[in-house]
C-alpha positions as CSV (number, residue, x, y, z in Angstrom):
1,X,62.1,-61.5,-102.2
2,X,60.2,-60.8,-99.1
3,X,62.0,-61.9,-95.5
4,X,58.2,-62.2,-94.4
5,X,58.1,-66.0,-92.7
6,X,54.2,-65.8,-92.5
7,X,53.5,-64.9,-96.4
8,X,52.9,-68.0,-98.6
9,X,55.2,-69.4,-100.7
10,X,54.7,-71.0,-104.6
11,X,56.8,-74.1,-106.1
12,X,57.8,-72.8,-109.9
13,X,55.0,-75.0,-111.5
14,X,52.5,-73.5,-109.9
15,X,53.9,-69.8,-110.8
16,X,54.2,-70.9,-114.5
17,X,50.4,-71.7,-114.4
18,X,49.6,-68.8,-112.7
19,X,51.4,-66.3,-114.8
20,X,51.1,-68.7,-118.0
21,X,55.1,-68.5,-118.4
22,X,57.3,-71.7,-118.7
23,X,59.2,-72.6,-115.9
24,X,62.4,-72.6,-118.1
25,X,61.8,-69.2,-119.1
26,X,61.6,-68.1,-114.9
27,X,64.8,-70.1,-114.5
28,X,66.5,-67.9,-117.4
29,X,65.0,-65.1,-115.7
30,X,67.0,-65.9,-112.3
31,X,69.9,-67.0,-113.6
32,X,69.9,-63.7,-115.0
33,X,69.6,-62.5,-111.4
34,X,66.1,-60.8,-112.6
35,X,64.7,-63.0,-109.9
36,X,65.7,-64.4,-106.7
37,X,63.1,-66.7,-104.7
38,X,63.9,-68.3,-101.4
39,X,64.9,-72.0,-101.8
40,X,64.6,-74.8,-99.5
41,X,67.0,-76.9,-97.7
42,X,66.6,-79.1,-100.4
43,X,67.7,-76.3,-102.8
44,X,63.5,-76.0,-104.0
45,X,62.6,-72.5,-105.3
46,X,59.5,-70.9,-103.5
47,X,58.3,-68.1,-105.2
48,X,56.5,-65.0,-102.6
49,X,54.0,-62.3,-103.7
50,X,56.5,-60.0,-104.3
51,X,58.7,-62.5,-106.5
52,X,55.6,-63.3,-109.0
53,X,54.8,-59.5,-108.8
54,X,58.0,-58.8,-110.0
55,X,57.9,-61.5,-112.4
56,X,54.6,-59.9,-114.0
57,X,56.6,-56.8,-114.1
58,X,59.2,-58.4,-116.2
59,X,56.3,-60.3,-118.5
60,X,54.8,-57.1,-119.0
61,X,58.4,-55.4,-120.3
62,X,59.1,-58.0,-122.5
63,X,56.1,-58.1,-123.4
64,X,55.7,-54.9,-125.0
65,X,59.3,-55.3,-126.7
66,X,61.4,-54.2,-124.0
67,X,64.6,-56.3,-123.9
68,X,65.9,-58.2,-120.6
69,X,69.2,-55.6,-119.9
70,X,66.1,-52.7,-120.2
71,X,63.8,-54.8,-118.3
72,X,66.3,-54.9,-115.6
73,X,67.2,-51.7,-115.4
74,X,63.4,-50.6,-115.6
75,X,62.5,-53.3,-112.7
76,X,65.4,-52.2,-110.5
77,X,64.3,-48.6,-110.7
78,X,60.9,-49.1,-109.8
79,X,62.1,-50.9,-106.8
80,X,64.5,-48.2,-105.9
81,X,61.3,-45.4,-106.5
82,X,59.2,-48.0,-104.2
83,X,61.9,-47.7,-101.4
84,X,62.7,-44.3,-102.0
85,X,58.5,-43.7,-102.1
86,X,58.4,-45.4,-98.1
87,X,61.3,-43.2,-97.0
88,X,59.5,-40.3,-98.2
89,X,56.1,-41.2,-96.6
90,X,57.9,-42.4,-93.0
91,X,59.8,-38.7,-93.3
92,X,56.5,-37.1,-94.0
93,X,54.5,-38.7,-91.2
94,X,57.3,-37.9,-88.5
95,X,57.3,-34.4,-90.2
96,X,53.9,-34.1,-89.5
97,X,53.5,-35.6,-86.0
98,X,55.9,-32.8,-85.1
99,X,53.7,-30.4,-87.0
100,X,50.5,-31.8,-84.7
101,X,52.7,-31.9,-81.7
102,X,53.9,-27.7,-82.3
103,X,50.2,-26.9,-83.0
104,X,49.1,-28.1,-79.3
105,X,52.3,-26.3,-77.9
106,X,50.7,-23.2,-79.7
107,X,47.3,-23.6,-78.1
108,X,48.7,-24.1,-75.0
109,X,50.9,-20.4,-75.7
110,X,47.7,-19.2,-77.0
111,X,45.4,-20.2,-73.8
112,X,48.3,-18.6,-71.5
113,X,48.3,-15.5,-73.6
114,X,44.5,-15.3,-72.8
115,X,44.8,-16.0,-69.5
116,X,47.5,-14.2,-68.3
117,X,45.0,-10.9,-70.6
118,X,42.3,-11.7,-69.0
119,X,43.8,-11.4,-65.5
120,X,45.6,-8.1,-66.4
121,X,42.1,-7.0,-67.9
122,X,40.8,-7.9,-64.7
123,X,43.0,-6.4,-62.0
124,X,42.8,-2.8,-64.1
């Protein structure tokens, strides 16, 4: 479930439709703790992006035979690959804007080099 306050949320009947799954069937699935939308005050689920995403995910397992301990397991790592996949990209770009930031220090070491040649060239 997304902590996003701004993304729009859907009531379970309207997810069913959507996905063409019964609304018992997404209950089962979050009992089973394969889902977890936010709920109201008044206890209501709401169902983000990300939760029917995920759901799709899950259709798409059991679908194609996959039961719901492997579906689970599956889900759960793609999520952790996902997380471990933004860690990797957020290292990579601070890797590289240090990268960037040694390449201008080497230009500037490279422009004093010529300078301080050119002088030397120029006082012999």
């Amino acid at each position: 479930m997304s902590n996003d306050k701004q993304e729009p949320y859907f009531v379970i009947s309207v997810v069913s439709k959507m996905l063409n799954v019964h609304p018992q069937t997404i209950r089962h699935y979050e009992r089973l703790g394969l889902l977890n939308p936010h709920r109201t005050d008044g206890n209501m689920r709401l169902y983000s992006h990300s939760d029917i995403g995920r759901l799709e995910q899950i259709c798409s397992f059991t679908n194609l035979g996959v039961n719901l301990a492997g579906v689970e397991i599956i889900v759960n790592m793609i999520e952790k690959m996902e997380k471990i996949k933004a860690e990797m990209r957020k290292e990579m770009s601070k890797k590289s804007e240090e990268i960037n930031n040694l390449l201008e220090e080497i230009k500037k070491y490279k422009q004093i080099i010529a300078n301080t040649k050119q002088n030397v060239e120029d006082k012999e």
